[in-house]
C-alpha distance (Angstrom), angle and dihedral (degrees) to the residues before:
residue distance angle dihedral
X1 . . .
X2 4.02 . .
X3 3.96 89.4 .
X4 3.78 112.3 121.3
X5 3.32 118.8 -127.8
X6 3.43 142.3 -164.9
X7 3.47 115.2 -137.3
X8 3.95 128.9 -142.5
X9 3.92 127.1 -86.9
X10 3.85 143.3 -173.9
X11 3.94 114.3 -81.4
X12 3.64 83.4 -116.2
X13 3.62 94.2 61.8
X14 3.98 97.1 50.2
X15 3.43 92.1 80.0
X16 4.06 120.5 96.0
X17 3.65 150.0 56.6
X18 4.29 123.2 -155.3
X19 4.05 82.7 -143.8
X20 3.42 117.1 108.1
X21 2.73 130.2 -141.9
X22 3.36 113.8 49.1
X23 3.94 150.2 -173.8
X24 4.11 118.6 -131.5
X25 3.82 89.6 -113.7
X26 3.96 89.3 56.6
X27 3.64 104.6 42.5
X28 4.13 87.1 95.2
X29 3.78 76.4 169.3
X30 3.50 140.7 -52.1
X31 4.04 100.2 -121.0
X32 4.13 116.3 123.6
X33 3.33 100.0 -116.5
X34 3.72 84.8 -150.2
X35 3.52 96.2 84.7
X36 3.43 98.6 48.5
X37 3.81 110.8 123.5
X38 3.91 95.0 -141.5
X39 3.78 90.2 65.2
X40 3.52 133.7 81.0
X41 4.29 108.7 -151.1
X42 3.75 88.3 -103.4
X43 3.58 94.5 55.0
X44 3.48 92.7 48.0
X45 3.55 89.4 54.2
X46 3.41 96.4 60.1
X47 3.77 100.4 44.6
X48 3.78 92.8 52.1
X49 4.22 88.7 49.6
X50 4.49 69.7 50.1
X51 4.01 84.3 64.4
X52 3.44 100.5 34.7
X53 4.13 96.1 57.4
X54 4.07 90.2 39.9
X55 3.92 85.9 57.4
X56 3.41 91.8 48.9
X57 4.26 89.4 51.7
X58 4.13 107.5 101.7
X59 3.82 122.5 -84.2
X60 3.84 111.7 -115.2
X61 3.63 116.1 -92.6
X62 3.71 113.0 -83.8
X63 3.72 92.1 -122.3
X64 3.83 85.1 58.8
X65 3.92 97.7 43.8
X66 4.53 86.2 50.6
X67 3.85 88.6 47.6
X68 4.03 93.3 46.7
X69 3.96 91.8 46.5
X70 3.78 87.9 49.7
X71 4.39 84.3 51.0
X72 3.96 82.9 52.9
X73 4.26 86.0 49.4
X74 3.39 117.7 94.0
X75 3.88 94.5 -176.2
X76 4.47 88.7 49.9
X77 3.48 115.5 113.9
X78 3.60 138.1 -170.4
X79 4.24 92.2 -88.6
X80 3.56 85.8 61.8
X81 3.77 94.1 57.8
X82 3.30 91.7 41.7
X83 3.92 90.0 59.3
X84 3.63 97.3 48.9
X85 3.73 95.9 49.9
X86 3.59 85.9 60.2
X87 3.63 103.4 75.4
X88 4.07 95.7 53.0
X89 4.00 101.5 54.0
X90 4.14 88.2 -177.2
X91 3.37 94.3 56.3
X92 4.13 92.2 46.2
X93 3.79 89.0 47.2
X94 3.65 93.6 53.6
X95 3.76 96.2 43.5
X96 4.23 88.9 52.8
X97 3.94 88.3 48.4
X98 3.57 95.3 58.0
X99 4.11 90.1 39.5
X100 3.63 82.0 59.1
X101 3.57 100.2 52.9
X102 3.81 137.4 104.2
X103 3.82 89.2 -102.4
X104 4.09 92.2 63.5
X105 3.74 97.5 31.1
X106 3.72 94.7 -162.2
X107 3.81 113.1 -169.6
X108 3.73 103.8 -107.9
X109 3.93 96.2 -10.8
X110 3.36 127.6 -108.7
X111 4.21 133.1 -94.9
X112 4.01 92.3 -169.7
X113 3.48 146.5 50.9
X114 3.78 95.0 -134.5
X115 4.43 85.7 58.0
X116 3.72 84.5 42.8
X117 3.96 97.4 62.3
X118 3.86 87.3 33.0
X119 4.37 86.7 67.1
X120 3.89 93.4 26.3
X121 3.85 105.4 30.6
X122 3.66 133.1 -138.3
X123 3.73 100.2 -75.2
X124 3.93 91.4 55.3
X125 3.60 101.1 42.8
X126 3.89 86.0 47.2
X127 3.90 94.7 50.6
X128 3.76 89.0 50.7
X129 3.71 96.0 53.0
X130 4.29 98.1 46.6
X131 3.95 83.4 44.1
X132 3.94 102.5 48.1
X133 4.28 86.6 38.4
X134 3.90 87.2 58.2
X135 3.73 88.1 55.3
X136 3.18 97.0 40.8
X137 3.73 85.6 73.0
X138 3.56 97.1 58.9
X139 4.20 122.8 71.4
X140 3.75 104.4 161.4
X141 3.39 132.4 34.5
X142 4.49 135.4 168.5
X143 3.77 132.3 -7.3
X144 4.00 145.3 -64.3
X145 3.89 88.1 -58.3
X146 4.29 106.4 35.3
X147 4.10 118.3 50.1
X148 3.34 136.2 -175.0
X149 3.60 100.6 -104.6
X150 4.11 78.7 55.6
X151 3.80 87.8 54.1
X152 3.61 90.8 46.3
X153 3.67 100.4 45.9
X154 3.97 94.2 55.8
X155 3.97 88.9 38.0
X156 4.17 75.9 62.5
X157 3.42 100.3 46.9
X158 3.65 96.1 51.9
X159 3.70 85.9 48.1
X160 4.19 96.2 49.8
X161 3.88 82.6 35.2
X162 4.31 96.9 55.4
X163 4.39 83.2 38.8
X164 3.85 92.8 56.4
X165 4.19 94.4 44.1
X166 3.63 84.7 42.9
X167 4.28 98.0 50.0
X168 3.82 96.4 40.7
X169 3.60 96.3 45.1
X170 3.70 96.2 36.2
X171 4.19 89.9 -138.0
X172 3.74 99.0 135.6
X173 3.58 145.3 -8.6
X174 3.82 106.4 -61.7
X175 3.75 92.2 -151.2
X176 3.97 83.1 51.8
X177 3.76 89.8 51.1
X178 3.27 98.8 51.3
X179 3.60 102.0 48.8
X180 3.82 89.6 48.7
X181 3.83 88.9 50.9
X182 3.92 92.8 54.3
X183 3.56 98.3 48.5
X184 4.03 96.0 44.1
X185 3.33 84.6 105.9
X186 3.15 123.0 50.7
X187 4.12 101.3 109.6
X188 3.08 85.5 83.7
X189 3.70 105.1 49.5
X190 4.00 82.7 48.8
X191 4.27 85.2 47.6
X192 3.77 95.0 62.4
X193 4.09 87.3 34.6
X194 3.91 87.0 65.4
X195 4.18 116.8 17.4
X196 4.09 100.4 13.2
X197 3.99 85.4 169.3
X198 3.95 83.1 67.5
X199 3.41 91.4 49.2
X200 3.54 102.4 55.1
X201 3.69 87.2 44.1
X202 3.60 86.4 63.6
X203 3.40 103.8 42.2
X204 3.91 91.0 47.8
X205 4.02 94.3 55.8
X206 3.98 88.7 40.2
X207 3.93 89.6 59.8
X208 4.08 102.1 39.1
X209 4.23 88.9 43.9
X210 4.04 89.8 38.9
X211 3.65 86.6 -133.3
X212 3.79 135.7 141.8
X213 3.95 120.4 -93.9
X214 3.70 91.4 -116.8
X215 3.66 87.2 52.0
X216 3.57 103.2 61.5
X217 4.21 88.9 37.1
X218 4.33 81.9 53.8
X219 4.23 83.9 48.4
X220 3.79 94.3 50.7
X221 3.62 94.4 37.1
X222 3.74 89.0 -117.7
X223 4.30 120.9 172.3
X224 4.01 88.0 -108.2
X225 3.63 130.6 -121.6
X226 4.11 92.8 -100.6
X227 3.55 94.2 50.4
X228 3.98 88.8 46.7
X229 3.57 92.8 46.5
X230 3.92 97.6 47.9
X231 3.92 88.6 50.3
X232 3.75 83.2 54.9
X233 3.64 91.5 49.2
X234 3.51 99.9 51.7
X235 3.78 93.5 58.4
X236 3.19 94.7 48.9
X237 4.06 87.8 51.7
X238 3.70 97.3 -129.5
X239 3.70 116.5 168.1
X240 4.26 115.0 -82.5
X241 3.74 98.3 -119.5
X242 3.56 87.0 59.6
X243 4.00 89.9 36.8
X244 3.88 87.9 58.5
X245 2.96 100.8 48.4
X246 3.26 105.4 52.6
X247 3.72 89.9 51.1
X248 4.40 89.4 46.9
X249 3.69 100.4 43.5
X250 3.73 89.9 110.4
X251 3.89 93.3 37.2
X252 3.69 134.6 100.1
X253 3.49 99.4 -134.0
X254 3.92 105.5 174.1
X255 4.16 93.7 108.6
X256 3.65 101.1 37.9
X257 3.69 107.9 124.5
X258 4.02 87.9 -169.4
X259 3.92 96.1 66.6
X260 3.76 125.3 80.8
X261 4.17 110.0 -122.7
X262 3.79 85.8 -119.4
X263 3.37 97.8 52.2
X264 3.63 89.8 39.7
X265 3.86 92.7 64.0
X266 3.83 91.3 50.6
X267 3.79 86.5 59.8
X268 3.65 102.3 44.1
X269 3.94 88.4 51.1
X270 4.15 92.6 51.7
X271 3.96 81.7 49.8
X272 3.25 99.5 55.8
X273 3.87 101.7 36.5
X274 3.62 92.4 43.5
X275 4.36 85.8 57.7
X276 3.62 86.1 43.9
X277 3.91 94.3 58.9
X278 3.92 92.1 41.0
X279 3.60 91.6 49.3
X280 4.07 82.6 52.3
X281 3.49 99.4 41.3
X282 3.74 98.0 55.2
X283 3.78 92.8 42.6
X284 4.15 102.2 105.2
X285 3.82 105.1 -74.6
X286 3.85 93.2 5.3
X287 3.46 98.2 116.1
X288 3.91 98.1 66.3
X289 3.74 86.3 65.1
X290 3.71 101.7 38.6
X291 3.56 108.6 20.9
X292 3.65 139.9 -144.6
X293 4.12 131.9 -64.7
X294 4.35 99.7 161.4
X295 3.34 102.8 -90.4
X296 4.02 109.4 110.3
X297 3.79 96.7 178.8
X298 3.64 135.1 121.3
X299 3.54 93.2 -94.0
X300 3.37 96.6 -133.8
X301 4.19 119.0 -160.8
X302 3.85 105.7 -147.5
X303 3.97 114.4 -146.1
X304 4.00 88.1 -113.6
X305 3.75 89.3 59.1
X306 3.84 88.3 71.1
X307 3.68 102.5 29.9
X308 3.39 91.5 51.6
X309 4.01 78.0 70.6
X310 3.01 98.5 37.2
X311 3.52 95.2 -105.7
X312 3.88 127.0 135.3
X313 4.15 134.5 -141.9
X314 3.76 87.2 -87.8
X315 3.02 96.5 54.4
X316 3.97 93.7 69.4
X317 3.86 92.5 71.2
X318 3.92 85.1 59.0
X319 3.13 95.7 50.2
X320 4.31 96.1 45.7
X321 3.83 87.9 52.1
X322 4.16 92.6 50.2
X323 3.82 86.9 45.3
X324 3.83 90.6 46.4
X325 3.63 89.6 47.0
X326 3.58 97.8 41.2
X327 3.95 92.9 60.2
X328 3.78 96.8 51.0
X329 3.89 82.1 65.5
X330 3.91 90.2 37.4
X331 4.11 105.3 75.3
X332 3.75 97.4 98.8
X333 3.18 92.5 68.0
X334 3.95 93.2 54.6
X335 3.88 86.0 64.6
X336 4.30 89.6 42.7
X337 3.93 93.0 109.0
X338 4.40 105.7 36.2
Protein backbone atom coordinates (compact mmCIF):
# COMPACT_ATOMS: atom_id res chain seq x y z
CA UNK A 1 0.00 0.00 0.00
CA UNK A 2 3.15 2.30 0.99
CA UNK A 3 0.77 4.52 3.24
CA UNK A 4 1.87 4.60 6.85
CA UNK A 5 -0.33 3.86 9.22
CA UNK A 6 -0.86 4.08 12.60
CA UNK A 7 -2.22 1.24 14.07
CA UNK A 8 -4.88 0.99 16.98
CA UNK A 9 -4.18 0.99 20.84
CA UNK A 10 -5.86 0.56 24.28
CA UNK A 11 -7.70 3.79 25.60
CA UNK A 12 -5.19 3.63 28.24
CA UNK A 13 -2.40 4.04 25.97
CA UNK A 14 -3.79 7.24 24.05
CA UNK A 15 -2.80 9.34 26.58
CA UNK A 16 0.75 11.30 26.36
CA UNK A 17 3.01 13.56 24.59
CA UNK A 18 7.27 13.49 25.10
CA UNK A 19 6.86 17.50 24.68
CA UNK A 20 7.30 19.41 27.48
CA UNK A 21 5.98 21.65 28.31
CA UNK A 22 2.64 21.36 28.23
CA UNK A 23 -0.94 22.95 28.61
CA UNK A 24 -3.73 20.98 30.89
CA UNK A 25 -5.81 20.36 27.76
CA UNK A 26 -2.69 18.56 26.10
CA UNK A 27 -1.30 16.50 28.75
CA UNK A 28 -3.53 13.39 27.21
CA UNK A 29 -1.25 11.70 29.71
CA UNK A 30 2.14 11.47 30.55
CA UNK A 31 2.71 7.49 30.15
CA UNK A 32 5.69 6.31 27.55
CA UNK A 33 3.87 4.69 25.28
CA UNK A 34 6.93 2.64 24.79
CA UNK A 35 6.30 0.38 27.42
CA UNK A 36 3.03 -0.37 26.69
CA UNK A 37 2.58 -4.12 26.24
CA UNK A 38 0.04 -3.80 23.28
CA UNK A 39 2.74 -2.27 21.12
CA UNK A 40 5.39 -3.60 19.23
CA UNK A 41 8.55 -0.71 19.07
CA UNK A 42 7.50 0.09 15.56
CA UNK A 43 4.10 0.81 16.45
CA UNK A 44 5.06 2.85 19.10
CA UNK A 45 7.06 4.75 16.87
CA UNK A 46 4.53 5.72 14.81
CA UNK A 47 1.92 6.70 17.34
CA UNK A 48 4.31 8.97 19.19
CA UNK A 49 5.33 10.74 15.51
CA UNK A 50 0.88 10.60 15.98
CA UNK A 51 1.53 13.10 19.05
CA UNK A 52 4.18 14.90 17.83
CA UNK A 53 2.29 16.24 14.41
CA UNK A 54 -1.14 16.80 16.52
CA UNK A 55 0.99 19.17 18.81
CA UNK A 56 2.26 20.82 16.11
CA UNK A 57 -1.70 21.41 14.67
CA UNK A 58 -2.78 25.29 15.54
CA UNK A 59 -4.20 26.32 18.94
CA UNK A 60 -7.82 27.55 18.66
CA UNK A 61 -8.26 31.12 18.22
CA UNK A 62 -8.19 33.00 21.42
CA UNK A 63 -11.57 34.42 20.82
CA UNK A 64 -12.72 30.76 20.67
CA UNK A 65 -10.71 29.45 23.76
CA UNK A 66 -12.49 32.94 26.03
CA UNK A 67 -15.93 31.99 24.60
CA UNK A 68 -15.47 28.08 25.47
CA UNK A 69 -14.19 28.91 29.12
CA UNK A 70 -17.19 31.17 29.51
CA UNK A 71 -19.46 27.67 28.14
CA UNK A 72 -17.52 25.87 31.09
CA UNK A 73 -18.79 29.14 33.51
CA UNK A 74 -21.65 28.75 35.29
CA UNK A 75 -21.64 32.39 36.66
CA UNK A 76 -21.02 33.86 32.49
CA UNK A 77 -23.66 35.70 31.15
CA UNK A 78 -24.63 37.04 27.95
CA UNK A 79 -22.53 40.66 28.65
CA UNK A 80 -19.61 38.63 28.81
CA UNK A 81 -20.09 37.21 25.34
CA UNK A 82 -20.95 40.16 24.15
CA UNK A 83 -17.49 41.62 25.25
CA UNK A 84 -15.41 39.01 23.83
CA UNK A 85 -16.98 39.07 20.45
CA UNK A 86 -15.92 42.49 20.30
CA UNK A 87 -12.35 42.24 19.67
CA UNK A 88 -12.68 39.81 16.43
CA UNK A 89 -15.19 41.90 14.11
CA UNK A 90 -15.08 38.78 11.39
CA UNK A 91 -16.08 36.47 13.62
CA UNK A 92 -19.11 38.91 15.03
CA UNK A 93 -20.11 39.63 11.44
CA UNK A 94 -20.40 36.09 10.57
CA UNK A 95 -22.21 35.05 13.70
CA UNK A 96 -25.05 38.10 12.97
CA UNK A 97 -25.30 36.81 9.26
CA UNK A 98 -26.27 33.49 10.13
CA UNK A 99 -28.66 34.97 13.13
CA UNK A 100 -30.23 36.68 10.34
CA UNK A 101 -30.89 33.91 8.19
CA UNK A 102 -33.90 31.82 7.15
CA UNK A 103 -32.72 29.05 9.51
CA UNK A 104 -33.20 31.43 12.80
CA UNK A 105 -36.06 33.47 11.51
CA UNK A 106 -35.62 36.21 13.99
CA UNK A 107 -38.51 38.68 14.01
CA UNK A 108 -37.06 41.74 12.45
CA UNK A 109 -33.33 40.53 12.52
CA UNK A 110 -30.84 41.67 14.47
CA UNK A 111 -27.83 44.55 13.91
CA UNK A 112 -25.93 43.45 17.26
CA UNK A 113 -24.59 40.82 19.10
CA UNK A 114 -26.08 41.94 22.39
CA UNK A 115 -29.99 41.63 20.34
CA UNK A 116 -28.61 38.46 18.96
CA UNK A 117 -28.16 36.56 22.40
CA UNK A 118 -31.28 38.44 23.65
CA UNK A 119 -33.54 36.12 20.72
CA UNK A 120 -31.00 33.18 20.75
CA UNK A 121 -29.51 33.14 24.31
CA UNK A 122 -26.12 32.67 25.59
CA UNK A 123 -25.76 28.99 25.15
CA UNK A 124 -26.63 29.27 21.33
CA UNK A 125 -24.72 32.17 20.39
CA UNK A 126 -21.77 30.53 22.32
CA UNK A 127 -22.09 27.08 20.51
CA UNK A 128 -22.07 28.89 17.21
CA UNK A 129 -18.95 30.79 17.83
CA UNK A 130 -16.55 27.56 19.32
CA UNK A 131 -18.13 25.59 16.29
CA UNK A 132 -17.63 28.09 13.29
CA UNK A 133 -13.83 29.01 15.04
CA UNK A 134 -12.97 25.23 14.69
CA UNK A 135 -13.75 25.51 11.06
CA UNK A 136 -12.37 28.34 10.58
CA UNK A 137 -9.15 26.49 10.88
CA UNK A 138 -9.69 24.21 8.20
CA UNK A 139 -9.60 25.38 4.17
CA UNK A 140 -9.11 22.18 2.28
CA UNK A 141 -10.19 19.01 2.83
CA UNK A 142 -10.28 15.20 0.46
CA UNK A 143 -9.44 14.43 -3.14
CA UNK A 144 -10.44 15.09 -6.95
CA UNK A 145 -13.97 13.68 -6.14
CA UNK A 146 -14.87 14.92 -2.13
CA UNK A 147 -14.39 18.87 -1.16
CA UNK A 148 -14.61 20.71 1.62
CA UNK A 149 -17.76 22.38 1.06
CA UNK A 150 -18.86 18.44 0.72
CA UNK A 151 -17.30 17.86 4.14
CA UNK A 152 -18.94 20.80 5.43
CA UNK A 153 -22.33 20.31 4.11
CA UNK A 154 -22.77 16.72 5.75
CA UNK A 155 -20.83 18.04 8.96
CA UNK A 156 -24.24 20.42 8.79
CA UNK A 157 -26.63 18.04 8.28
CA UNK A 158 -25.65 15.90 11.07
CA UNK A 159 -25.64 19.00 13.09
CA UNK A 160 -29.43 20.34 11.89
CA UNK A 161 -30.22 16.54 11.89
CA UNK A 162 -29.05 15.77 15.97
CA UNK A 163 -30.93 19.67 16.70
CA UNK A 164 -34.28 18.55 15.19
CA UNK A 165 -34.28 14.83 17.13
CA UNK A 166 -33.15 16.72 20.02
CA UNK A 167 -36.13 19.79 19.93
CA UNK A 168 -39.06 17.50 19.07
CA UNK A 169 -38.26 14.91 21.43
CA UNK A 170 -37.02 17.17 24.09
CA UNK A 171 -33.85 14.54 24.83
CA UNK A 172 -31.07 17.03 25.10
CA UNK A 173 -30.15 20.47 24.66
CA UNK A 174 -30.64 21.25 20.96
CA UNK A 175 -27.95 23.86 21.00
CA UNK A 176 -25.81 20.94 22.62
CA UNK A 177 -26.81 18.65 19.81
CA UNK A 178 -26.02 20.58 17.29
CA UNK A 179 -22.69 21.62 18.16
CA UNK A 180 -21.77 17.99 18.87
CA UNK A 181 -23.18 17.03 15.44
CA UNK A 182 -20.93 19.64 13.57
CA UNK A 183 -17.81 18.82 15.10
CA UNK A 184 -18.25 14.83 14.83
CA UNK A 185 -16.00 15.06 12.39
CA UNK A 186 -13.27 16.58 12.72
CA UNK A 187 -10.60 13.44 12.74
CA UNK A 188 -10.76 13.60 9.66
CA UNK A 189 -10.24 17.18 8.85
CA UNK A 190 -7.12 16.76 11.33
CA UNK A 191 -6.27 13.23 9.09
CA UNK A 192 -5.70 15.03 5.83
CA UNK A 193 -4.11 18.09 8.03
CA UNK A 194 -1.25 15.62 9.02
CA UNK A 195 -0.81 12.20 6.64
CA UNK A 196 -3.15 13.22 3.44
CA UNK A 197 -1.56 10.03 1.67
CA UNK A 198 -3.61 8.07 4.41
CA UNK A 199 -6.44 9.84 3.68
CA UNK A 200 -6.80 9.30 0.21
CA UNK A 201 -6.02 5.75 0.87
CA UNK A 202 -9.05 5.68 2.81
CA UNK A 203 -11.26 7.43 0.92
CA UNK A 204 -10.24 5.41 -2.28
CA UNK A 205 -11.03 1.83 -0.63
CA UNK A 206 -14.27 3.41 1.05
CA UNK A 207 -15.65 4.30 -2.52
CA UNK A 208 -14.58 1.02 -4.69
CA UNK A 209 -15.88 -1.42 -1.50
CA UNK A 210 -19.01 1.06 -0.89
CA UNK A 211 -18.16 0.92 2.65
CA UNK A 212 -18.13 3.39 5.54
CA UNK A 213 -14.82 5.33 6.46
CA UNK A 214 -14.69 3.72 9.79
CA UNK A 215 -15.01 0.52 8.05
CA UNK A 216 -12.09 0.41 6.00
CA UNK A 217 -9.94 2.27 9.11
CA UNK A 218 -11.55 -1.05 11.38
CA UNK A 219 -10.15 -3.37 8.14
CA UNK A 220 -6.66 -1.87 8.20
CA UNK A 221 -6.52 -1.64 11.81
CA UNK A 222 -6.23 2.07 11.50
CA UNK A 223 -6.41 4.60 14.97
CA UNK A 224 -10.04 5.78 13.75
CA UNK A 225 -11.31 9.09 12.96
CA UNK A 226 -13.18 9.46 16.60
CA UNK A 227 -10.31 8.54 18.47
CA UNK A 228 -8.16 11.05 16.24
CA UNK A 229 -10.57 13.66 16.56
CA UNK A 230 -11.06 13.44 20.44
CA UNK A 231 -7.17 13.58 20.85
CA UNK A 232 -7.51 16.72 18.83
CA UNK A 233 -10.16 17.94 21.01
CA UNK A 234 -8.60 17.57 24.13
CA UNK A 235 -5.71 19.82 23.20
CA UNK A 236 -7.55 22.16 22.08
CA UNK A 237 -9.60 22.01 25.58
CA UNK A 238 -12.99 21.80 24.12
CA UNK A 239 -15.74 20.92 26.45
CA UNK A 240 -16.18 16.76 27.22
CA UNK A 241 -19.67 16.34 25.94
CA UNK A 242 -18.45 17.48 22.80
CA UNK A 243 -15.02 15.52 23.43
CA UNK A 244 -17.11 12.26 23.74
CA UNK A 245 -18.81 12.47 21.33
CA UNK A 246 -16.76 12.96 18.85
CA UNK A 247 -14.75 10.03 19.94
CA UNK A 248 -18.45 7.70 20.35
CA UNK A 249 -20.22 8.69 17.27
CA UNK A 250 -19.73 5.26 15.89
CA UNK A 251 -20.26 3.56 19.34
CA UNK A 252 -23.09 1.83 20.98
CA UNK A 253 -22.94 3.35 24.11
CA UNK A 254 -26.08 2.04 26.06
CA UNK A 255 -23.82 -0.35 28.62
CA UNK A 256 -20.90 1.76 29.16
CA UNK A 257 -20.50 2.24 32.80
CA UNK A 258 -17.76 5.06 31.98
CA UNK A 259 -20.25 7.60 30.34
CA UNK A 260 -22.50 9.97 32.21
CA UNK A 261 -26.46 9.31 31.12
CA UNK A 262 -26.44 12.91 29.92
CA UNK A 263 -23.70 12.73 27.97
CA UNK A 264 -24.74 9.44 26.84
CA UNK A 265 -27.92 10.83 25.16
CA UNK A 266 -25.89 13.49 23.31
CA UNK A 267 -23.99 10.62 21.73
CA UNK A 268 -26.68 8.31 20.84
CA UNK A 269 -28.50 11.31 19.05
CA UNK A 270 -25.13 12.30 16.85
CA UNK A 271 -25.21 8.42 16.06
CA UNK A 272 -28.22 8.18 14.85
CA UNK A 273 -28.55 11.52 12.91
CA UNK A 274 -25.23 11.22 11.52
CA UNK A 275 -26.60 7.42 9.88
CA UNK A 276 -29.62 9.18 8.98
CA UNK A 277 -27.77 11.81 6.74
CA UNK A 278 -25.40 9.07 5.24
CA UNK A 279 -28.19 6.92 4.50
CA UNK A 280 -29.60 10.26 2.66
CA UNK A 281 -26.66 11.37 1.15
CA UNK A 282 -25.83 8.25 -0.73
CA UNK A 283 -29.42 7.73 -1.81
CA UNK A 284 -29.30 8.85 -5.81
CA UNK A 285 -29.07 12.67 -5.77
CA UNK A 286 -28.75 12.83 -1.93
CA UNK A 287 -25.57 14.17 -1.76
CA UNK A 288 -26.36 17.67 -3.31
CA UNK A 289 -28.50 18.25 -0.30
CA UNK A 290 -26.47 16.68 2.38
CA UNK A 291 -23.10 16.47 1.27
CA UNK A 292 -20.21 14.26 1.53
CA UNK A 293 -17.90 13.11 4.75
CA UNK A 294 -16.04 9.55 3.08
CA UNK A 295 -18.18 7.13 3.95
CA UNK A 296 -20.05 5.77 0.66
CA UNK A 297 -22.14 3.12 2.40
CA UNK A 298 -25.70 2.45 2.72
CA UNK A 299 -25.97 4.22 5.77
CA UNK A 300 -27.77 1.89 7.42
CA UNK A 301 -29.93 3.02 10.83
CA UNK A 302 -29.90 -0.06 13.15
CA UNK A 303 -33.20 -0.51 15.31
CA UNK A 304 -31.01 0.21 18.57
CA UNK A 305 -30.08 3.56 17.15
CA UNK A 306 -33.68 4.70 17.80
CA UNK A 307 -34.64 2.69 20.73
CA UNK A 308 -31.86 3.66 22.41
CA UNK A 309 -34.03 7.04 22.35
CA UNK A 310 -36.76 5.82 22.71
CA UNK A 311 -37.76 6.30 19.36
CA UNK A 312 -39.56 3.74 17.07
CA UNK A 313 -39.31 2.75 13.05
CA UNK A 314 -41.85 5.45 12.42
CA UNK A 315 -40.32 7.67 13.78
CA UNK A 316 -37.49 7.78 11.00
CA UNK A 317 -39.87 9.34 8.39
CA UNK A 318 -40.27 12.25 10.99
CA UNK A 319 -37.20 12.69 11.44
CA UNK A 320 -36.11 12.61 7.27
CA UNK A 321 -38.81 15.27 6.66
CA UNK A 322 -37.39 17.68 9.74
CA UNK A 323 -33.89 17.03 8.36
CA UNK A 324 -35.11 17.74 4.80
CA UNK A 325 -36.79 20.73 6.00
CA UNK A 326 -34.22 21.86 8.22
CA UNK A 327 -31.57 22.19 5.30
CA UNK A 328 -33.73 24.25 2.97
CA UNK A 329 -33.37 26.87 5.83
CA UNK A 330 -29.67 25.75 6.42
CA UNK A 331 -27.54 27.37 3.31
CA UNK A 332 -26.21 30.36 5.14
CA UNK A 333 -24.36 28.57 7.01
CA UNK A 334 -22.59 26.80 3.95
CA UNK A 335 -21.18 30.32 3.09
CA UNK A 336 -20.35 30.98 7.26
CA UNK A 337 -16.46 30.71 6.73
CA UNK A 338 -15.66 32.55 2.82
Amino acid sequence: MGVKVWTHVSDRTLKGSARAPMTQAQKLVKTDVTQAPELTVKTAAEYAELLTKLQDMPTLPVIAMKVNELISDPNATSMDIAMILKQDQVLTAKILRLVNSSYYAVPGGVSDVQKALAFLGFNTVAQLVLSLSVFSMFSKFGDESLTMKDFWMHALAVAVCSEEIAKRWKIVKPEEAFTCGLLHDIGKLVIYEIDRERLTFILKKSREGKKGFIEVERENDLLNHAYIGEMMATRWGLPQVVRQAIRYHHTDVAKMASLLASAKKVIQVVRLANMVVVKNANAEGGATTYGKSGDFSKGTVLAEMLEDLGLKIDDLTTIEKDLAKAMEKAGAFLNANS
